[in-house]
BALO-608799 format. One record per atom (N, C-alpha, C): residue number from 1; residue in one letter; atom name; x, y, z. Coordinates in Angstrom, 3 decimals. Example, Ala and Ser with C-alpha at 12.3 -4.5 7.8 and 13.67 -1.06 7.14 Angstrom:
PT  num  residuo  atomo        px        py        pz
PT    1        A      N    13.190    -5.690     7.800
PT    1        A     CA    12.300    -4.500     7.800
PT    1        A      C    13.200    -3.300     7.800
PT    2        S      N    12.850    -2.250     7.080
PT    2        S     CA    13.670    -1.060     7.140
PT    2        S      C    12.900     0.030     7.870
END
This chain:
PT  num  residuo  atomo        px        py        pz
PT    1        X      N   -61.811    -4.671  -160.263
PT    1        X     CA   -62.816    -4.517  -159.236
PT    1        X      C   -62.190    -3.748  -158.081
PT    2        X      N   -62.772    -2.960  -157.645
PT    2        X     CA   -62.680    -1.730  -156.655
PT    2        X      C   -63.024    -2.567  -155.006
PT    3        X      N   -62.320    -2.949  -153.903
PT    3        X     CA   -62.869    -2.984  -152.990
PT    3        X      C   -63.081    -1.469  -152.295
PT    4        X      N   -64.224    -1.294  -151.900
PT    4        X     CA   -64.580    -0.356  -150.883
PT    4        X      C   -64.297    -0.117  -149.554
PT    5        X      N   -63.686     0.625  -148.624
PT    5        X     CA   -63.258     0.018  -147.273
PT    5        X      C   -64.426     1.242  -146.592
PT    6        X      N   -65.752     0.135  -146.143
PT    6        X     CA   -66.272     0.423  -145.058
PT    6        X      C   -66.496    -0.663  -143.535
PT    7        X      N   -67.158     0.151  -142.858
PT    7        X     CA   -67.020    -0.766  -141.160
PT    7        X      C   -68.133     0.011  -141.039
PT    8        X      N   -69.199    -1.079  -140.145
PT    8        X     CA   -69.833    -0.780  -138.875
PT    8        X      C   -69.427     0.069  -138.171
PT    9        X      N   -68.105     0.434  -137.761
PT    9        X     CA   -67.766     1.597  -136.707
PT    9        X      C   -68.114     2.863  -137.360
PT   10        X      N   -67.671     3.456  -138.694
PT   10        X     CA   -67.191     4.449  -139.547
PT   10        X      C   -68.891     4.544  -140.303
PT   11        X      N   -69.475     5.317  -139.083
PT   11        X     CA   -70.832     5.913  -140.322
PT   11        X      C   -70.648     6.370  -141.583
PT   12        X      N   -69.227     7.213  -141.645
PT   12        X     CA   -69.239     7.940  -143.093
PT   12        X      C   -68.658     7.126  -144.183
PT   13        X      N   -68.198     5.913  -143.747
PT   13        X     CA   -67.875     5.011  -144.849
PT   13        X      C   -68.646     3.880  -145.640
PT   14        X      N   -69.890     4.402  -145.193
PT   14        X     CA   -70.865     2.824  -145.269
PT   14        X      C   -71.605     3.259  -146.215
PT   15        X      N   -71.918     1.978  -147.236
PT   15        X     CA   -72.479     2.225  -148.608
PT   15        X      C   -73.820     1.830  -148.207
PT   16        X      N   -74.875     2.719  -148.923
PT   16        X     CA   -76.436     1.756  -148.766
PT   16        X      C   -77.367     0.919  -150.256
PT   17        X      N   -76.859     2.102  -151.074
PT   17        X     CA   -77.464     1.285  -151.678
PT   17        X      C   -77.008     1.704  -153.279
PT   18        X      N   -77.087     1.346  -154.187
PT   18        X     CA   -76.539     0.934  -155.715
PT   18        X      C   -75.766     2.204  -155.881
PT   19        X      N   -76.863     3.851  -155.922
PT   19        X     CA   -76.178     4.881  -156.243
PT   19        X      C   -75.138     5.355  -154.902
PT   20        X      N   -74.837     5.291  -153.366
PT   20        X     CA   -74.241     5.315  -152.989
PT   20        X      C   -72.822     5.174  -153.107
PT   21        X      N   -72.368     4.353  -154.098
PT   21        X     CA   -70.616     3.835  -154.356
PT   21        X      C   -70.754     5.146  -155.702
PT   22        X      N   -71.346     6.171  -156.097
PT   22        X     CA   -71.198     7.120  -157.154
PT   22        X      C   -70.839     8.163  -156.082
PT   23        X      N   -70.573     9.459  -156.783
PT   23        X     CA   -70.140    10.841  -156.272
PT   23        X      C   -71.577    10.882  -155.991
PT   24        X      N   -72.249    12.065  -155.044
PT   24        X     CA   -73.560    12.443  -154.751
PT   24        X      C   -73.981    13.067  -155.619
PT   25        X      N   -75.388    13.136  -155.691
PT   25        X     CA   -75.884    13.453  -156.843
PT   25        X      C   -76.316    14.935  -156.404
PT   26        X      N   -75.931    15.733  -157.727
PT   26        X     CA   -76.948    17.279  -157.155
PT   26        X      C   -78.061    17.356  -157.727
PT   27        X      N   -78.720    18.796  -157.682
PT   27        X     CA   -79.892    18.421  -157.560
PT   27        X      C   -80.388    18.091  -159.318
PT   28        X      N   -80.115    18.693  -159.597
PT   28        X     CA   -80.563    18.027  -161.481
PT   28        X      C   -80.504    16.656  -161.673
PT   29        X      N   -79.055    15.861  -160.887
PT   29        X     CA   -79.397    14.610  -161.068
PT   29        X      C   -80.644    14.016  -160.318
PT   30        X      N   -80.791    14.188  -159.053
PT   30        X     CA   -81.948    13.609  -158.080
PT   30        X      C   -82.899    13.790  -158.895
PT   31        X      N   -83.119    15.321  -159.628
PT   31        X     CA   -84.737    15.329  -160.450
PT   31        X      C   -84.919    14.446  -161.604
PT   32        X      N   -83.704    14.084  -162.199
PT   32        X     CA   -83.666    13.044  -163.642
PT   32        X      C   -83.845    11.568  -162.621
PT   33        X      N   -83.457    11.397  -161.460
PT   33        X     CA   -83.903     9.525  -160.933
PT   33        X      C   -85.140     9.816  -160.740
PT   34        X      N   -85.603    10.730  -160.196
PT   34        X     CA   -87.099    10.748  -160.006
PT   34        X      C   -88.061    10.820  -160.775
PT   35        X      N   -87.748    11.354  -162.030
PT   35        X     CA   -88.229    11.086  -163.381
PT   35        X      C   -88.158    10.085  -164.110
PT   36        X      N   -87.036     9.489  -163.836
PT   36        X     CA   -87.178     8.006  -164.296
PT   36        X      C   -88.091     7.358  -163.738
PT   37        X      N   -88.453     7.295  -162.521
PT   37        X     CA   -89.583     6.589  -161.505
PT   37        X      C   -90.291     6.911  -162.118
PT   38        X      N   -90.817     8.488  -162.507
PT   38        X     CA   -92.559     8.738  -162.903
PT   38        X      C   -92.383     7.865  -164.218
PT   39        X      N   -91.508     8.354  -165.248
PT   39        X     CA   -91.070     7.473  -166.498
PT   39        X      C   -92.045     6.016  -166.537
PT   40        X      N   -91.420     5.577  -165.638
PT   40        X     CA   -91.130     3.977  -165.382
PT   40        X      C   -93.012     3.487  -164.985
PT   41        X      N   -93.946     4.373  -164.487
PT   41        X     CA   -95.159     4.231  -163.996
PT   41        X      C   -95.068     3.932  -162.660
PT   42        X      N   -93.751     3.903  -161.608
PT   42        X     CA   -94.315     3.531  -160.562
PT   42        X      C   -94.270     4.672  -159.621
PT   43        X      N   -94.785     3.984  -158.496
PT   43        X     CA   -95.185     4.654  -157.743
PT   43        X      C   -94.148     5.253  -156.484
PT   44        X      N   -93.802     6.558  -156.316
PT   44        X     CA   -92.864     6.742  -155.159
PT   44        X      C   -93.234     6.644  -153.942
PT   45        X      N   -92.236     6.407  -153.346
PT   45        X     CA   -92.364     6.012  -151.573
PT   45        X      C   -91.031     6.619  -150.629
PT   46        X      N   -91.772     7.271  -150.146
PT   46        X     CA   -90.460     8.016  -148.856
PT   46        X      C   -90.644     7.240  -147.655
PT   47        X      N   -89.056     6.781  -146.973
PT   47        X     CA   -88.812     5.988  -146.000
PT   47        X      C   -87.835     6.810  -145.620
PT   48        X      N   -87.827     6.315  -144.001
PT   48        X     CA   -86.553     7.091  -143.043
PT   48        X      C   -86.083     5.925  -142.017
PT   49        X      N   -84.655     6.537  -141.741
PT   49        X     CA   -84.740     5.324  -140.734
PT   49        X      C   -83.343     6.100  -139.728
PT   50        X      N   -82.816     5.638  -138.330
PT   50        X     CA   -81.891     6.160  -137.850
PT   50        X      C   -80.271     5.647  -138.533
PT   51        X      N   -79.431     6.294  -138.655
PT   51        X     CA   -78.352     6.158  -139.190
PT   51        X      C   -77.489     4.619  -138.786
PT   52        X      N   -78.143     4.270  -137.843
PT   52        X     CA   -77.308     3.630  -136.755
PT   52        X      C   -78.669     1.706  -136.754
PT   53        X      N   -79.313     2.122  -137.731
PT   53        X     CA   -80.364     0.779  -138.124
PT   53        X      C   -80.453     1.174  -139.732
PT   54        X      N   -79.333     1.601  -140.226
PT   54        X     CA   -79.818     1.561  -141.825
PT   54        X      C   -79.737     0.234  -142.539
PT   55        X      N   -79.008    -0.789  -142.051
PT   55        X     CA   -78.585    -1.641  -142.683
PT   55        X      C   -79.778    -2.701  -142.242
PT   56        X      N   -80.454    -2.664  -141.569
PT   56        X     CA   -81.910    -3.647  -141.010
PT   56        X      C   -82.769    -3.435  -142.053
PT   57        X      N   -84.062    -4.315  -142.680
PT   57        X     CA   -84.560    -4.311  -143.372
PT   57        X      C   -85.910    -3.453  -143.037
PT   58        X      N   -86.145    -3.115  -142.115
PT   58        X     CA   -87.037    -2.178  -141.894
PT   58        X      C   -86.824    -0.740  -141.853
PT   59        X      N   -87.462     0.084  -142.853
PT   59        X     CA   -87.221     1.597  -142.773
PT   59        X      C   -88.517     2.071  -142.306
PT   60        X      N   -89.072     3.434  -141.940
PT   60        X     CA   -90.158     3.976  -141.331
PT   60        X      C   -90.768     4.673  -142.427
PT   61        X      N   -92.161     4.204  -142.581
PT   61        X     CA   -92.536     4.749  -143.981
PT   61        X      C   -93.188     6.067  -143.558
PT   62        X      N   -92.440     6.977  -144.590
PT   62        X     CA   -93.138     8.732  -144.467
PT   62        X      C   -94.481     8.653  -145.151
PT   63        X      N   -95.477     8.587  -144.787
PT   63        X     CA   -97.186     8.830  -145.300
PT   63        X      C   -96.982     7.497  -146.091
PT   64        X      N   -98.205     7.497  -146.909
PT   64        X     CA   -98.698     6.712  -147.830
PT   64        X      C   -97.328     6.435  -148.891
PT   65        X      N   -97.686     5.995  -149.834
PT   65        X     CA   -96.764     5.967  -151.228
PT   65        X      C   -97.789     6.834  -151.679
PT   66        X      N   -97.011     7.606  -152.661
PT   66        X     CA   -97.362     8.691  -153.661
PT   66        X      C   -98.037     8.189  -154.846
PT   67        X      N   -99.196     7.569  -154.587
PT   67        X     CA   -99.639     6.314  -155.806
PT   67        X      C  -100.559     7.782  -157.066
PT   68        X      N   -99.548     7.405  -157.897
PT   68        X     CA  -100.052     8.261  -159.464
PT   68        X      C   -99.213     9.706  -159.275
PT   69        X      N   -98.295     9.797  -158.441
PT   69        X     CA   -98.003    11.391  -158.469
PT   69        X      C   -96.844    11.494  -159.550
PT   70        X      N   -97.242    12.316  -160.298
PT   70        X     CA   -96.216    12.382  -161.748
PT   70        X      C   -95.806    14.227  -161.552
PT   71        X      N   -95.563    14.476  -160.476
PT   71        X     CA   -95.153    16.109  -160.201
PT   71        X      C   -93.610    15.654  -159.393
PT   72        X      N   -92.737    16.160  -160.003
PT   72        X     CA   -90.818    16.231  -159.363
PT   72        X      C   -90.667    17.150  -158.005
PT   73        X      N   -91.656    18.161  -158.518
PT   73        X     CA   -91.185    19.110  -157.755
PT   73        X      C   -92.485    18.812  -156.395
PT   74        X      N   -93.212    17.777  -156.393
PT   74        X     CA   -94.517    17.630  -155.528
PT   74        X      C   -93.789    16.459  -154.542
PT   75        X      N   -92.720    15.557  -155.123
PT   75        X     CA   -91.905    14.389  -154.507
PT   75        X      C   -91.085    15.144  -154.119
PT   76        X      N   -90.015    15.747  -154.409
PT   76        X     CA   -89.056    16.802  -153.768
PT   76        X      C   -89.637    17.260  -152.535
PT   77        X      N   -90.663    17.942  -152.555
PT   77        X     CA   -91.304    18.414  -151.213
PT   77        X      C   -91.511    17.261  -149.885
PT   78        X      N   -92.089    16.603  -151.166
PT   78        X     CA   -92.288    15.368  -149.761
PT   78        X      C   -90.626    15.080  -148.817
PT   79        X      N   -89.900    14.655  -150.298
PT   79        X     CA   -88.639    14.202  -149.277
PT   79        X      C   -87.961    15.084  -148.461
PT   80        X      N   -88.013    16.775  -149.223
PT   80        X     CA   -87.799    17.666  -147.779
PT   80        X      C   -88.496    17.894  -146.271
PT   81        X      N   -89.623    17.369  -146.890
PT   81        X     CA   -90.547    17.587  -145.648
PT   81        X      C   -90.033    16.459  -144.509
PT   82        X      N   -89.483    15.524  -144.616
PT   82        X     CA   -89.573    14.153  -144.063
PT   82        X      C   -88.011    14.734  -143.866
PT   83        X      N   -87.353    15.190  -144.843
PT   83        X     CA   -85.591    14.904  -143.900
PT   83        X      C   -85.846    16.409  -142.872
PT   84        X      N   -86.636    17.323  -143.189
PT   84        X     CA   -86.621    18.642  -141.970
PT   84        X      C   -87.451    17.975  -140.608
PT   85        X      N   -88.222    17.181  -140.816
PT   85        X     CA   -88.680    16.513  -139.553
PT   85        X      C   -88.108    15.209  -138.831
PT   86        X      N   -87.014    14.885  -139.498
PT   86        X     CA   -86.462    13.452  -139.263
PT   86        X      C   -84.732    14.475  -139.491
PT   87        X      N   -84.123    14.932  -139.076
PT   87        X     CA   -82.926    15.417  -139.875
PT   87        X      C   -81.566    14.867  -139.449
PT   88        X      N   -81.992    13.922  -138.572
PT   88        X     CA   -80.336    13.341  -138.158
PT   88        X      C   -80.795    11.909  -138.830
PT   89        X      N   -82.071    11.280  -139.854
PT   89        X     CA   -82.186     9.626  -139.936
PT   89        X      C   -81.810    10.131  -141.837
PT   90        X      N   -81.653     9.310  -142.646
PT   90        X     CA   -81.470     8.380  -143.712
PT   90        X      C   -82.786     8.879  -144.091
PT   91        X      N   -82.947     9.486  -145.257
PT   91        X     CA   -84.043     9.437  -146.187
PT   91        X      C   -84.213     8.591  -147.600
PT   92        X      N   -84.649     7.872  -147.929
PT   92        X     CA   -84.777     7.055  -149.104
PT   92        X      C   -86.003     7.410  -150.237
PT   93        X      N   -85.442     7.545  -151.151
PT   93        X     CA   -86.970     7.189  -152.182
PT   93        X      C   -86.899     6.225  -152.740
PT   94        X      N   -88.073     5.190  -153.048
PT   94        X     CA   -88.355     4.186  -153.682
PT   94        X      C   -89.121     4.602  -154.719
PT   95        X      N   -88.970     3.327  -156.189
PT   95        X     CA   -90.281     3.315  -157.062
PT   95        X      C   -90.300     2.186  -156.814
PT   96        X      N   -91.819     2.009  -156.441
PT   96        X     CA   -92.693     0.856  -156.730
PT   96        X      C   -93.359     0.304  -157.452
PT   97        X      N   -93.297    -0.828  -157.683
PT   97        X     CA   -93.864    -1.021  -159.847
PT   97        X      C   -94.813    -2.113  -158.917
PT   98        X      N   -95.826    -1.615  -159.648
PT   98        X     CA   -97.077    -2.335  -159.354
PT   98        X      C   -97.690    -3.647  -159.933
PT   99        X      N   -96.659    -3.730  -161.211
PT   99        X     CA   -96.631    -5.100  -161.955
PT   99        X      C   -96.070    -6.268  -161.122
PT  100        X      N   -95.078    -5.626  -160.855
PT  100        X     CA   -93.912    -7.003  -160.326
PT  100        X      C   -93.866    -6.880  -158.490
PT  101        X      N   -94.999    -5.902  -158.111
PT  101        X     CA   -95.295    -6.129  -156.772
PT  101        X      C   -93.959    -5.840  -156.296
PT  102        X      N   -92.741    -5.299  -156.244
PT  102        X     CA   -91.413    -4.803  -155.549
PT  102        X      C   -91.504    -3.630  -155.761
PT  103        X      N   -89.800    -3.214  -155.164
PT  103        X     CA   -89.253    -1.705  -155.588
PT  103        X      C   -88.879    -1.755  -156.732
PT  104        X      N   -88.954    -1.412  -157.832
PT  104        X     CA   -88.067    -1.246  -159.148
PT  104        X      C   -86.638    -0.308  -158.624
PT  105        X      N   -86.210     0.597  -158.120
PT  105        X     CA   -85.466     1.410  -157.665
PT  105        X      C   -85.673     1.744  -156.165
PT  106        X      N   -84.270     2.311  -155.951
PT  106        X     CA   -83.979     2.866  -154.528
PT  106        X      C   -83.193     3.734  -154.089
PT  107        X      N   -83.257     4.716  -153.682
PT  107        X     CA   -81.880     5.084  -153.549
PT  107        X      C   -81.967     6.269  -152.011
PT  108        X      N   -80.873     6.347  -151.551
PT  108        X     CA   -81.061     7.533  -150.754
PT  108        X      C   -80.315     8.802  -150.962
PT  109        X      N   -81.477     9.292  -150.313
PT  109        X     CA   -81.675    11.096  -150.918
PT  109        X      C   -80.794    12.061  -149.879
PT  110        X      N   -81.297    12.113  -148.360
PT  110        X     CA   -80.486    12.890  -147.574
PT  110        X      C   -79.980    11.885  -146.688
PT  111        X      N   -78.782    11.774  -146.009
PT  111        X     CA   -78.032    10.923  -145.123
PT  111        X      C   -77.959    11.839  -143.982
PT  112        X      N   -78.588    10.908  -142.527
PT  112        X     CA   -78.077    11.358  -141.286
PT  112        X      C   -76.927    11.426  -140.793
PT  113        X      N   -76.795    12.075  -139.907
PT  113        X     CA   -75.440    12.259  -139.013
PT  113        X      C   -75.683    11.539  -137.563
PT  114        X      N   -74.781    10.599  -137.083
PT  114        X     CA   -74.850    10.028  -135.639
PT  114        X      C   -74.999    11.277  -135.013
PT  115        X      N   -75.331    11.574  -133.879
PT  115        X     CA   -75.389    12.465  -132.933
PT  115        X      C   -74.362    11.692  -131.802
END
């Protein structure tokens, strides 16, 4: 087992969430998680939040959830659209499975910079 050495002080050391402790993903990988979501039937959801409240359970939801959108390149847009208007906060995509009422997945997409 690997300990990780992050801190509260050290923005660039702090893990958020499952795929975070991996190398970053480029873009072929991001389009294969997001395909797994459409895969999977649920529904995507873009959230943002400031770098400096990522770890609080509240993120800021970008529009609606994307309920039925089965287009990669139609979710891609969204999450660019949201990190060019938000560009120093934490962008996340979620799938939401409508069976089990949660997120099935999570992960984040673009990471802010403290200012």
């Amino acid at each position: 087992m690997q300990d990780y050495q992050s801190s509260l002080s050290d923005a660039e050391s702090r893990k958020f969430e499952t795929f975070s402790y991996l190398p970053a993903f480029d873009a072929a990988q991001t389009r294969t998680q997001i395909q797994y979501i459409i895969d999977k039937g649920w529904n995507p959801s873009i959230e943002h939040t400031e770098p400096e409240n990522s770890f609080g359970s509240y993120w800021y939801m970008w529009k609606l959830p994307m309920f039925g959108e089965t287009d990669v390149d139609a979710i891609l847009k969204e999450l660019e659209s949201c990190h060019a208007a938000h560009p120093n906060n934490h962008v996340r995509l979620l799938g939401l499975d409508n069976y089990v009422q949660c997120a099935g997945t999570s992960m984040v997409i673009f990471t802010g910079k403290t200012v």
